[in-house]
mmJSON file of the N, C-alpha and C atoms, coordinates in Angstrom:
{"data_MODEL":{"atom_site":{
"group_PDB":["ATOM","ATOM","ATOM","ATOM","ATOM","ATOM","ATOM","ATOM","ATOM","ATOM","ATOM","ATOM","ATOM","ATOM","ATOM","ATOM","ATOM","ATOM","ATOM","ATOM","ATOM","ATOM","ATOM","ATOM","ATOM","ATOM","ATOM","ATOM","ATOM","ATOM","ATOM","ATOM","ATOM","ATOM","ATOM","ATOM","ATOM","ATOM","ATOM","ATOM","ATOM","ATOM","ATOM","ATOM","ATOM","ATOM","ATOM","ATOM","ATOM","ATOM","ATOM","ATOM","ATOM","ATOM","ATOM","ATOM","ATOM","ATOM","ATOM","ATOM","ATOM","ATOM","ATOM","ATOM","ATOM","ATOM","ATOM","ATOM","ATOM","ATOM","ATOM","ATOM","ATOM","ATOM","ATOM","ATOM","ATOM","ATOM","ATOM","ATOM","ATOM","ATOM","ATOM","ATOM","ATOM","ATOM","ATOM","ATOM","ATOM","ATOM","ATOM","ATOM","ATOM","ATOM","ATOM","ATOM","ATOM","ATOM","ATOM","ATOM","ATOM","ATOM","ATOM","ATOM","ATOM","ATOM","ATOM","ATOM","ATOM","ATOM","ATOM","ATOM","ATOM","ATOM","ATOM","ATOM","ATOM","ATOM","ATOM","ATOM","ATOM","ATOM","ATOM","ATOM","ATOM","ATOM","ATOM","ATOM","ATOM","ATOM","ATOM","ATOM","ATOM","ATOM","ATOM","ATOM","ATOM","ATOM","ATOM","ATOM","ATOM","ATOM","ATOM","ATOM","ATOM","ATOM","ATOM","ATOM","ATOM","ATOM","ATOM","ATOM","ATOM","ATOM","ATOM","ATOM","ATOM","ATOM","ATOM","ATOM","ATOM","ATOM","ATOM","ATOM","ATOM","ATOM","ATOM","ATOM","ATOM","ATOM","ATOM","ATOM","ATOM","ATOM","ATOM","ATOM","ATOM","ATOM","ATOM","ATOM","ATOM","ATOM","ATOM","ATOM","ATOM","ATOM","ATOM","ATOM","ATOM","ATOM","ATOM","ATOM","ATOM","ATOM","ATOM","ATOM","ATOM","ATOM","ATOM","ATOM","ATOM","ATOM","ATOM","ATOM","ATOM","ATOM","ATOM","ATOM","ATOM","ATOM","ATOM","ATOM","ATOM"],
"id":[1,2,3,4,5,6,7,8,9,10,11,12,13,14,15,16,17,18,19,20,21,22,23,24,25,26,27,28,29,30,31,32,33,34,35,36,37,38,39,40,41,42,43,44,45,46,47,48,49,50,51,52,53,54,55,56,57,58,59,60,61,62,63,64,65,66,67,68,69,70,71,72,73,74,75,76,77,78,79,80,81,82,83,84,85,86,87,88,89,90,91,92,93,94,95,96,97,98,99,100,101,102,103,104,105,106,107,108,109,110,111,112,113,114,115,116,117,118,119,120,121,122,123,124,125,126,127,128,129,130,131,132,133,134,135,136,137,138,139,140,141,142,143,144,145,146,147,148,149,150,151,152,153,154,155,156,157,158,159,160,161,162,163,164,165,166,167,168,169,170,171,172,173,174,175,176,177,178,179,180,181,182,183,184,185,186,187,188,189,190,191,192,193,194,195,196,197,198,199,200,201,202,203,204,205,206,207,208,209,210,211,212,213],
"type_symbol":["N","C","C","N","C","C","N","C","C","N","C","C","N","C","C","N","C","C","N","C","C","N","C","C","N","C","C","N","C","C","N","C","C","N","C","C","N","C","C","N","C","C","N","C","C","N","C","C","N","C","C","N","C","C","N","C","C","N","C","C","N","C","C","N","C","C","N","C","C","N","C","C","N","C","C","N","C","C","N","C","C","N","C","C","N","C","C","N","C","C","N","C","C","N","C","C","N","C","C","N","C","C","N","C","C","N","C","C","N","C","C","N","C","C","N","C","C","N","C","C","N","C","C","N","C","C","N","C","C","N","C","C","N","C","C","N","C","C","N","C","C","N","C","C","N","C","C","N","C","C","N","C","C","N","C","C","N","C","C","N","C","C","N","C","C","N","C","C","N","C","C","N","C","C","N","C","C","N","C","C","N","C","C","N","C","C","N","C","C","N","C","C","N","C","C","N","C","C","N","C","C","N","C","C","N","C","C","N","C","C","N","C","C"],
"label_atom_id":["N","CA","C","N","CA","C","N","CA","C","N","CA","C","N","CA","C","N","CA","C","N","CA","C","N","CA","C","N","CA","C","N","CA","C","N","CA","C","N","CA","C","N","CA","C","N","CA","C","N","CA","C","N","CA","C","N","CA","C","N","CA","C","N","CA","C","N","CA","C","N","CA","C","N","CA","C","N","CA","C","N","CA","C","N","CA","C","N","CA","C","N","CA","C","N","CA","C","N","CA","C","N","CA","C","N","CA","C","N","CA","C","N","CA","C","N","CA","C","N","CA","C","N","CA","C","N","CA","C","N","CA","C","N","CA","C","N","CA","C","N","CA","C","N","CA","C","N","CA","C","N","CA","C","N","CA","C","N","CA","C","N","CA","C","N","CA","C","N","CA","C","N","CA","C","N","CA","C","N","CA","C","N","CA","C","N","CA","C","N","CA","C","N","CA","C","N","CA","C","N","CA","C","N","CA","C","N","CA","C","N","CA","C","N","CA","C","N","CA","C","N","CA","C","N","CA","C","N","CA","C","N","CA","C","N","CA","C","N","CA","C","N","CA","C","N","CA","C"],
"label_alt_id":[null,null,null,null,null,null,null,null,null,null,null,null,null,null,null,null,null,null,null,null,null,null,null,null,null,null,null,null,null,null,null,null,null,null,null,null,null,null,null,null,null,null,null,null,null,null,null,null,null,null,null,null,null,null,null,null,null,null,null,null,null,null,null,null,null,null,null,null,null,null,null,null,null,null,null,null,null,null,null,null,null,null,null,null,null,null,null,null,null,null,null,null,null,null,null,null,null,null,null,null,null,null,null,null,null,null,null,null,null,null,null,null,null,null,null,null,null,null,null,null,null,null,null,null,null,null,null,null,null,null,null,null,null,null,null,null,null,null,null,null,null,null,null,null,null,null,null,null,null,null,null,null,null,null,null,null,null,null,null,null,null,null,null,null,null,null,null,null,null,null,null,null,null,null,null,null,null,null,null,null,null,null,null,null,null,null,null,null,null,null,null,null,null,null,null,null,null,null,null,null,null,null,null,null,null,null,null,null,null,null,null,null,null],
"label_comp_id":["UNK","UNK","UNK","UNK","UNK","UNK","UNK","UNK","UNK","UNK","UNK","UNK","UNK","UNK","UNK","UNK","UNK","UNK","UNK","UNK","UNK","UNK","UNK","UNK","UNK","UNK","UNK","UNK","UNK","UNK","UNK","UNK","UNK","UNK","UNK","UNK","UNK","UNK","UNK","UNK","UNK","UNK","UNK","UNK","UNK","UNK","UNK","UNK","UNK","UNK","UNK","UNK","UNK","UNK","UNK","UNK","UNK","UNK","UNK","UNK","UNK","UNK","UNK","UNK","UNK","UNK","UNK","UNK","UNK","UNK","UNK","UNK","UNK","UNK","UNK","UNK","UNK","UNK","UNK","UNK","UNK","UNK","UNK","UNK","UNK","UNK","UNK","UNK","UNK","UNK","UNK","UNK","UNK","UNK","UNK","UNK","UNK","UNK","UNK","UNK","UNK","UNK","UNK","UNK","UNK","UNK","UNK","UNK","UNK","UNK","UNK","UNK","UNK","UNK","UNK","UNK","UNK","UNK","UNK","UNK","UNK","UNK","UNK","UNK","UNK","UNK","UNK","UNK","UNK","UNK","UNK","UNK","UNK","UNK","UNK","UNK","UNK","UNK","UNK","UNK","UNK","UNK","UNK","UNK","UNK","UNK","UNK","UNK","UNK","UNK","UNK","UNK","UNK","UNK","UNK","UNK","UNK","UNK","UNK","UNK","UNK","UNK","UNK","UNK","UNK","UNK","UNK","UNK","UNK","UNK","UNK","UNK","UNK","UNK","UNK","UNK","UNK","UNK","UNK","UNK","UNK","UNK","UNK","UNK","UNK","UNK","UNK","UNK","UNK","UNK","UNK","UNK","UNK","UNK","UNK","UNK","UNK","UNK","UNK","UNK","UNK","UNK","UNK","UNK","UNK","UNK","UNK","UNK","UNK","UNK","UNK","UNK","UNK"],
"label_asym_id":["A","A","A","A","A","A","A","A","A","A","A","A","A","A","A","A","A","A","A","A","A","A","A","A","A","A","A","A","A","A","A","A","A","A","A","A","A","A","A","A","A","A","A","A","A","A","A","A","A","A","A","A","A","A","A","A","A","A","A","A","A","A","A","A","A","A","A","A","A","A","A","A","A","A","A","A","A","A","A","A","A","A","A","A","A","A","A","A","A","A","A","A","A","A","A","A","A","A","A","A","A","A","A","A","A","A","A","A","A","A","A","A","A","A","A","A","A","A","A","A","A","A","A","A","A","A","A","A","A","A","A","A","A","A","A","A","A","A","A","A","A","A","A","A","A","A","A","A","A","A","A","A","A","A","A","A","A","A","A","A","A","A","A","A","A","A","A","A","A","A","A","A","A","A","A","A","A","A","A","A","A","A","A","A","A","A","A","A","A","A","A","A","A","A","A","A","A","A","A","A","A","A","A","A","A","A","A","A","A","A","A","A","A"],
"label_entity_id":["1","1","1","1","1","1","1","1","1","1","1","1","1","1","1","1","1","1","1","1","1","1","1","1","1","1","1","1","1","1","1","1","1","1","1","1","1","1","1","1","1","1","1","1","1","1","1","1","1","1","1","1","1","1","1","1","1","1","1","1","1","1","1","1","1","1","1","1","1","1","1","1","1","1","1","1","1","1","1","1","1","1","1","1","1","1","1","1","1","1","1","1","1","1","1","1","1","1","1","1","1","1","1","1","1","1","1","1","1","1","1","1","1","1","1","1","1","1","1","1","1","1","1","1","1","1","1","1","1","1","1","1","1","1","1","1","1","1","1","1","1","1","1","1","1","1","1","1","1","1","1","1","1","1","1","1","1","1","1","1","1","1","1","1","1","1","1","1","1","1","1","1","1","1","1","1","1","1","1","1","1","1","1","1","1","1","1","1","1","1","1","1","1","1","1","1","1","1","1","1","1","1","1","1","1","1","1","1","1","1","1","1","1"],
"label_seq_id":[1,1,1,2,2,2,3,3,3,4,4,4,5,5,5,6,6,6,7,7,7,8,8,8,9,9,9,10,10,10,11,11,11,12,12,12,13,13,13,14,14,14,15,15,15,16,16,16,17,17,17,18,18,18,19,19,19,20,20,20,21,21,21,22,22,22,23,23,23,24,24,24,25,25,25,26,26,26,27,27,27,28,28,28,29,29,29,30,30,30,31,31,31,32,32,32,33,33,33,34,34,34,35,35,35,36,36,36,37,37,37,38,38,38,39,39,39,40,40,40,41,41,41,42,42,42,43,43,43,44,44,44,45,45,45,46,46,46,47,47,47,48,48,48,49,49,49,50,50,50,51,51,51,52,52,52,53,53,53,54,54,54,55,55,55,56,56,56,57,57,57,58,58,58,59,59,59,60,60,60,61,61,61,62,62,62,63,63,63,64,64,64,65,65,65,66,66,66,67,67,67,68,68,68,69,69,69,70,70,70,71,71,71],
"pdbx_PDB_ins_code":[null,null,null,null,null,null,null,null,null,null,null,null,null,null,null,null,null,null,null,null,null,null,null,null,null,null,null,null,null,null,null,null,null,null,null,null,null,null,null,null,null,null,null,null,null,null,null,null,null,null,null,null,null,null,null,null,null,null,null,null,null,null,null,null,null,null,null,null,null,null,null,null,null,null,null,null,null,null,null,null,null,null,null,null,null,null,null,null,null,null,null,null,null,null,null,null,null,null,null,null,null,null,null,null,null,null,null,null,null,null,null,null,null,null,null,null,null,null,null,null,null,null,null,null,null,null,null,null,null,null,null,null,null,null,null,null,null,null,null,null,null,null,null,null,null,null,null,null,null,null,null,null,null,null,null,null,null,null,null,null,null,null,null,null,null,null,null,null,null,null,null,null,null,null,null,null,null,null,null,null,null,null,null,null,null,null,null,null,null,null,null,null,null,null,null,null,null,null,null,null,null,null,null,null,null,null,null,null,null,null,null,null,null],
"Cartn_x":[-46.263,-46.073,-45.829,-46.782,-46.278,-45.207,-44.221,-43.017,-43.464,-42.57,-42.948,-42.389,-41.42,-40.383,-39.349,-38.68,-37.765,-36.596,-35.597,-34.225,-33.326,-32.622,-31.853,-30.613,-29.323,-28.051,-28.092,-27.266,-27.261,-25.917,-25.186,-23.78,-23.826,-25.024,-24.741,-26.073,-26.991,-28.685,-29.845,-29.067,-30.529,-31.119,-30.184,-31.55,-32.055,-31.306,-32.482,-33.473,-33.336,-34.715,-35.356,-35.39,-35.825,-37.034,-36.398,-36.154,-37.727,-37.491,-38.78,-39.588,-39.524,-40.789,-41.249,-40.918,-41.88,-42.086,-41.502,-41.789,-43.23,-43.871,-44.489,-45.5,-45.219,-46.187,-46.968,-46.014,-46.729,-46.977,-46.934,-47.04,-46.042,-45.098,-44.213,-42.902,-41.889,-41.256,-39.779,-39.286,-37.814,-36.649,-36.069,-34.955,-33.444,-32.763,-30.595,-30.272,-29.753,-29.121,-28.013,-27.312,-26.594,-27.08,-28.278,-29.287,-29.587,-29.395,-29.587,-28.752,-27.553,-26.282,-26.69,-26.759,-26.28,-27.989,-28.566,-30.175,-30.369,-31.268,-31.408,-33.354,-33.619,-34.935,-35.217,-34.426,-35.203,-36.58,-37.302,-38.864,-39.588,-38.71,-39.485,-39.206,-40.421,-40.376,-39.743,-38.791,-38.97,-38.52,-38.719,-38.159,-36.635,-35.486,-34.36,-33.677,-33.386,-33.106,-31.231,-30.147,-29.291,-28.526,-27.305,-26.513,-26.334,-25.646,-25.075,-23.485,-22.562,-21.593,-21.171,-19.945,-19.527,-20.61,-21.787,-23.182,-23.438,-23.206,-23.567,-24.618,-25.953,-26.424,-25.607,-25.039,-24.589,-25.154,-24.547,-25.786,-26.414,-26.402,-27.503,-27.551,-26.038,-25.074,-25.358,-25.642,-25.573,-27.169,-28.038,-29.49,-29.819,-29.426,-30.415,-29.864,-28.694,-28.451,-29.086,-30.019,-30.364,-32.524,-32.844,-34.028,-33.855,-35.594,-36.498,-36.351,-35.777,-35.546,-36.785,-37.617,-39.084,-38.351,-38.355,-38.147,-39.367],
"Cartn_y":[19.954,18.523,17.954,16.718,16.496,15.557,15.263,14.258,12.595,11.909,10.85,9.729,10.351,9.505,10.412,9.832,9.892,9.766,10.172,10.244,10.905,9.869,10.495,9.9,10.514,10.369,9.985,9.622,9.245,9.101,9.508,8.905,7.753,8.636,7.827,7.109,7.797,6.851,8.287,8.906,10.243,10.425,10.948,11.39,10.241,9.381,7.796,7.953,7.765,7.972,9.082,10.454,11.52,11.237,10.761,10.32,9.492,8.224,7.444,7.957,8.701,9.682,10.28,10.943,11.695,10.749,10.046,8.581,8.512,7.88,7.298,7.915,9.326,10.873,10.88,11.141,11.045,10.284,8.493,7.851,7.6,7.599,7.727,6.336,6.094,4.985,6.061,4.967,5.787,5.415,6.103,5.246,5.851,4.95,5.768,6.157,7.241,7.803,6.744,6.028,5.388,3.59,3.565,2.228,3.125,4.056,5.255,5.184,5.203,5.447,4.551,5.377,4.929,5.526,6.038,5.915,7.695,7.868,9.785,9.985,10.541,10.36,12.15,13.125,14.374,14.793,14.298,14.575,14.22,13.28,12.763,13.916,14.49,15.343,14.387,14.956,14.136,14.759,14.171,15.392,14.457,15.388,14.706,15.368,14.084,14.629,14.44,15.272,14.748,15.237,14.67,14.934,16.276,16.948,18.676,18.37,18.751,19.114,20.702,21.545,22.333,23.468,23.661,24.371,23.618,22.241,21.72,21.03,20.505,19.381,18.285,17.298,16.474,15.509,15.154,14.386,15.395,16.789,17.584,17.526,17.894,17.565,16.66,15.282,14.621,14.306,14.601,14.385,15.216,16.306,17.345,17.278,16.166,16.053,14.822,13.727,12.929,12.714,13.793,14.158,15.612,16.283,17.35,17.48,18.064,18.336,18.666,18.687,19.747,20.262,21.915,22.644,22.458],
"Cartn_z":[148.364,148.305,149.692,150.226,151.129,151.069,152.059,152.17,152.141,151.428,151.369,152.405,152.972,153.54,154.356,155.698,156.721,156.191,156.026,155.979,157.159,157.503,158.66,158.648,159.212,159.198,160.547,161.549,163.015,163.317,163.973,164.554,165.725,166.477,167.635,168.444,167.43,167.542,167.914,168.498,169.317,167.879,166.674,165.64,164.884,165.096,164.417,165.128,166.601,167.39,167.071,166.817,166.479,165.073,164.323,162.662,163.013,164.019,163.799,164.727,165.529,166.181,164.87,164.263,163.056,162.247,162.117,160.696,161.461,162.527,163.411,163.806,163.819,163.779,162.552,161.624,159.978,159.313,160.073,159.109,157.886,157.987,157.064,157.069,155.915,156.382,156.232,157.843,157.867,157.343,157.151,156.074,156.16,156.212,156.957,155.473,155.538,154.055,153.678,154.783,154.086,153.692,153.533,152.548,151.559,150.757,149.543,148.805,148.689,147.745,146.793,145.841,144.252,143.224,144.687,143.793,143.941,143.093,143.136,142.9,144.041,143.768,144.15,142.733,143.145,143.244,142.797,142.602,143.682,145.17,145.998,147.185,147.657,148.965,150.503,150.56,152.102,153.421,154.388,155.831,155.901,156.264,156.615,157.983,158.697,159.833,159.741,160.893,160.834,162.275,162.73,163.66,163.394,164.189,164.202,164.79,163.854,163.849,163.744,164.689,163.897,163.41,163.655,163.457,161.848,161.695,160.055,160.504,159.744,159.9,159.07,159.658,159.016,157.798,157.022,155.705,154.904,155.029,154.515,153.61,152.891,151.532,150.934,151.231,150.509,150.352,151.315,150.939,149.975,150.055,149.172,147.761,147.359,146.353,145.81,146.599,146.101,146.587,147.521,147.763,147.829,147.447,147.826,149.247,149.969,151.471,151.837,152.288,153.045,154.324,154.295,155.439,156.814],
"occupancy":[1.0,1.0,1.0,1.0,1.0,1.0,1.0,1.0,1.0,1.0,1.0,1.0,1.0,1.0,1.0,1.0,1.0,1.0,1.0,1.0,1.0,1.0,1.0,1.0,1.0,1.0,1.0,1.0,1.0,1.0,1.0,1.0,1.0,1.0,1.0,1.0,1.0,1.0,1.0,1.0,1.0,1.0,1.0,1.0,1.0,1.0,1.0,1.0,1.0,1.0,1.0,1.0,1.0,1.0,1.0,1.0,1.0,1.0,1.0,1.0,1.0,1.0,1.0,1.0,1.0,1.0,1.0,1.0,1.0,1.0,1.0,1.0,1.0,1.0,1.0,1.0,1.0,1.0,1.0,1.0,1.0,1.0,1.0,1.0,1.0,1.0,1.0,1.0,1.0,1.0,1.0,1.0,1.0,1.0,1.0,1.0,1.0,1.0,1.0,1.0,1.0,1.0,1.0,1.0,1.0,1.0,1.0,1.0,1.0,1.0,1.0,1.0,1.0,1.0,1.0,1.0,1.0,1.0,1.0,1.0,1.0,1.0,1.0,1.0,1.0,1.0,1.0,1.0,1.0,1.0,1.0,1.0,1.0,1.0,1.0,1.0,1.0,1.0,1.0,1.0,1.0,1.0,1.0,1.0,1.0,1.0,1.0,1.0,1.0,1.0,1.0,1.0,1.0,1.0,1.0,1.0,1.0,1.0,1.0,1.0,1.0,1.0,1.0,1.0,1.0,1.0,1.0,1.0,1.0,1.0,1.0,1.0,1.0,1.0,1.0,1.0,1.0,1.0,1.0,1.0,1.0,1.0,1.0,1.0,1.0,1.0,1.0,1.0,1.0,1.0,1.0,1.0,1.0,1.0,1.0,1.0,1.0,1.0,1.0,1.0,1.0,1.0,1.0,1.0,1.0,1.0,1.0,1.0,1.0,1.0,1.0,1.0,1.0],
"B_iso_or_equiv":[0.0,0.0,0.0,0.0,0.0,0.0,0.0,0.0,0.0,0.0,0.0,0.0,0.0,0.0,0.0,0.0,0.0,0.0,0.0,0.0,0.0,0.0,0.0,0.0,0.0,0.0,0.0,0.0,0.0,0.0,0.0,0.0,0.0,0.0,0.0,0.0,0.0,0.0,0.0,0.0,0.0,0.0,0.0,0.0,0.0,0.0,0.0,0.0,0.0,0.0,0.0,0.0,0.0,0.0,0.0,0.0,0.0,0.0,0.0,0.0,0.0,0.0,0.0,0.0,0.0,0.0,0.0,0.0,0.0,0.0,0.0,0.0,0.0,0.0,0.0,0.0,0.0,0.0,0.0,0.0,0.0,0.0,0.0,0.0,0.0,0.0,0.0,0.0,0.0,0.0,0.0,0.0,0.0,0.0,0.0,0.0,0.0,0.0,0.0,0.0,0.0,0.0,0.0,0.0,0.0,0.0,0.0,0.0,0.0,0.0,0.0,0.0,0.0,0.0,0.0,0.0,0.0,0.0,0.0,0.0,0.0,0.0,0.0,0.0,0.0,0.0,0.0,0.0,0.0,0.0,0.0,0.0,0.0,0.0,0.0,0.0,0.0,0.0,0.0,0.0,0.0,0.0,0.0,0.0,0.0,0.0,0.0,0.0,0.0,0.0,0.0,0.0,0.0,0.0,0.0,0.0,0.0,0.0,0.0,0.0,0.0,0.0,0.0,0.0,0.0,0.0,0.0,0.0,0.0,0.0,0.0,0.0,0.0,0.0,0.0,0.0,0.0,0.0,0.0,0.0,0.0,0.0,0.0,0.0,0.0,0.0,0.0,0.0,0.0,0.0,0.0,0.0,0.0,0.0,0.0,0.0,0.0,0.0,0.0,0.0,0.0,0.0,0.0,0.0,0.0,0.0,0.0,0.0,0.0,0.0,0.0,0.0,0.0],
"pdbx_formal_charge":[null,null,null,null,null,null,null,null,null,null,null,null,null,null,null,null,null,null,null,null,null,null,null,null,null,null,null,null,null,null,null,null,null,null,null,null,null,null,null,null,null,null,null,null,null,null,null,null,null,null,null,null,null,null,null,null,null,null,null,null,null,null,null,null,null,null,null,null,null,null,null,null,null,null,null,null,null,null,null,null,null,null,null,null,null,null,null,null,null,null,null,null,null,null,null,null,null,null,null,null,null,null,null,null,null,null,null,null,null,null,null,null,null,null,null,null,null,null,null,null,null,null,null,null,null,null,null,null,null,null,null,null,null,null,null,null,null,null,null,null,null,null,null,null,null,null,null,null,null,null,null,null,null,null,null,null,null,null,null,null,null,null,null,null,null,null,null,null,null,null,null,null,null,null,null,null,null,null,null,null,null,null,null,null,null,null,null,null,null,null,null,null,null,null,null,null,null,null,null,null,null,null,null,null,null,null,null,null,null,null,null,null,null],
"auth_seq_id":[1,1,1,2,2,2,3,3,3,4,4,4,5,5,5,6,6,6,7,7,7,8,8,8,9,9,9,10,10,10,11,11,11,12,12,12,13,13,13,14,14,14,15,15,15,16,16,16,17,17,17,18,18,18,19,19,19,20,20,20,21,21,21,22,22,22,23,23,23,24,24,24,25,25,25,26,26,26,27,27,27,28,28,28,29,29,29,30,30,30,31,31,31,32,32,32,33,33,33,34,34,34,35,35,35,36,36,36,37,37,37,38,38,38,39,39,39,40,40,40,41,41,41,42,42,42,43,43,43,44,44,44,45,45,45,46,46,46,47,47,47,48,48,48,49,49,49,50,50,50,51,51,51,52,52,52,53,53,53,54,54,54,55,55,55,56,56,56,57,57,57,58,58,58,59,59,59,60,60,60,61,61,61,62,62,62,63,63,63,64,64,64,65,65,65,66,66,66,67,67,67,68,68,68,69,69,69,70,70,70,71,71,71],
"auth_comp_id":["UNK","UNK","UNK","UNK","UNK","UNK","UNK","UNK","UNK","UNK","UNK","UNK","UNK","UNK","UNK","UNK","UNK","UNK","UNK","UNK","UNK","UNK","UNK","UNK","UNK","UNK","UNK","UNK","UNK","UNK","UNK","UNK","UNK","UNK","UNK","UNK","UNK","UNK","UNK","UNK","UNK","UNK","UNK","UNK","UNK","UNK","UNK","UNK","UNK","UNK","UNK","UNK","UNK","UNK","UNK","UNK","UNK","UNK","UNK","UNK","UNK","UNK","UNK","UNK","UNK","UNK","UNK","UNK","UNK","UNK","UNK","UNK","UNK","UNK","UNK","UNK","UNK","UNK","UNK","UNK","UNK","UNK","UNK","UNK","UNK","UNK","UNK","UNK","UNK","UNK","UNK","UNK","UNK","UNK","UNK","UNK","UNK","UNK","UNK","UNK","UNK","UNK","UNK","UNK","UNK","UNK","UNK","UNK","UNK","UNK","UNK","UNK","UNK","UNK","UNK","UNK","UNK","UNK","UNK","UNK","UNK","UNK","UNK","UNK","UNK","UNK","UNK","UNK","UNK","UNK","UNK","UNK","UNK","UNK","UNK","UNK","UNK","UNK","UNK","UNK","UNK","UNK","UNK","UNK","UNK","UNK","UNK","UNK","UNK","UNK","UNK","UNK","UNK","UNK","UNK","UNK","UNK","UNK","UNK","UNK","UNK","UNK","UNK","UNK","UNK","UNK","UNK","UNK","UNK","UNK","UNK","UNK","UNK","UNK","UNK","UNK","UNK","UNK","UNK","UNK","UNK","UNK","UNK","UNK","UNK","UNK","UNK","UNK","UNK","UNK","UNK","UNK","UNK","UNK","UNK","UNK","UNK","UNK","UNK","UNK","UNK","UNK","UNK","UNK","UNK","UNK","UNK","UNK","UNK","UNK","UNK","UNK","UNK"],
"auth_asym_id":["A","A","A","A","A","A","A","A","A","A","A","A","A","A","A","A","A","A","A","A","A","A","A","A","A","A","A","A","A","A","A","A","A","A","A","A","A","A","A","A","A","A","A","A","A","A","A","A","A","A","A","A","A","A","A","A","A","A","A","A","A","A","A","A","A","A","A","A","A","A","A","A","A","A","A","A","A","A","A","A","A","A","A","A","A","A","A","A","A","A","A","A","A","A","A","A","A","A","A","A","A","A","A","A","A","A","A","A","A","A","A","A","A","A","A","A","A","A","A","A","A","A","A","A","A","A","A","A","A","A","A","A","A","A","A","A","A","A","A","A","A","A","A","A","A","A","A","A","A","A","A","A","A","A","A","A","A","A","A","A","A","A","A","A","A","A","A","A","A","A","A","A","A","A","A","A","A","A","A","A","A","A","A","A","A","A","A","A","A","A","A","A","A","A","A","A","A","A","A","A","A","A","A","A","A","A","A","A","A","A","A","A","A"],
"auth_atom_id":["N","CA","C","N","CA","C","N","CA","C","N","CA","C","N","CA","C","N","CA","C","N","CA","C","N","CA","C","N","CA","C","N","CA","C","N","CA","C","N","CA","C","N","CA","C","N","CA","C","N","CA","C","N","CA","C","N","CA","C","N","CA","C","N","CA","C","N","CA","C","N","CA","C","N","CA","C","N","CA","C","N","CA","C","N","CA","C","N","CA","C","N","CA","C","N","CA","C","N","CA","C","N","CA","C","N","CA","C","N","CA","C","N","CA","C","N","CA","C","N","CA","C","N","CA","C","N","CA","C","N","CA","C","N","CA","C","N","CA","C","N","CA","C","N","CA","C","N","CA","C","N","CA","C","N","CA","C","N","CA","C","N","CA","C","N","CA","C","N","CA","C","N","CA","C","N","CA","C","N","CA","C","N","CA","C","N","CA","C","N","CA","C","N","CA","C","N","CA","C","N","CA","C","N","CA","C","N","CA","C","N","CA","C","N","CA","C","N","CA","C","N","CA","C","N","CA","C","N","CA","C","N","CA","C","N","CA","C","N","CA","C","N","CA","C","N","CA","C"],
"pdbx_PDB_model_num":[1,1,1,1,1,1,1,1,1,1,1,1,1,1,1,1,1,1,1,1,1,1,1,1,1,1,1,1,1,1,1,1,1,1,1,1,1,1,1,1,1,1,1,1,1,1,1,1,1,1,1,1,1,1,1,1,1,1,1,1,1,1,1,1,1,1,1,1,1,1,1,1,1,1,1,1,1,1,1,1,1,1,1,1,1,1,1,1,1,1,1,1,1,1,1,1,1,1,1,1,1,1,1,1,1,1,1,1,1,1,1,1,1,1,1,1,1,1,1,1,1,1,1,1,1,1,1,1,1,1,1,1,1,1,1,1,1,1,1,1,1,1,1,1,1,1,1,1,1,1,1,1,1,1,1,1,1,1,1,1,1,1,1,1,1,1,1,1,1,1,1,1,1,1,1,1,1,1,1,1,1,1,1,1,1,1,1,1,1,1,1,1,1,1,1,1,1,1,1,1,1,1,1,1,1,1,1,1,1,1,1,1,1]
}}}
């Protein structure tokens, strides 16, 4: 399946910018996990980008509970 859509977490903007380089690459629309809350779209593939904390991607948690992550 390909991804339908950009999801990205950002603290401080580098992976927003990251986020719409591939939006922009693939054609794709980018979108902040936090304009998402309250909606659950498992069936939709999407790439998610996020800050790195601590060796975590930040947001990961909460994307992959409401999108198909694509590795």
């Amino acid at each position: 399946m390909q991804p339908r859509a950009v999801i990205y977490c950002s603290k401080h903007g580098a992976t927003k910018e990251l986020a719409q380089c591939l939006g922009k690459k693939y054609n794709l629309p980018v979108i902040s996990i936090d304009h998402i809350s309250g909606y659950s779209f498992q069936n939709i593939p999407v790439y998610f980008c996020g800050w790195i904390r601590n060796g975590k991607i930040m947001g990961l948690t909460k994307a992959s509970k409401l999108f198909m992550c694509v590795q």
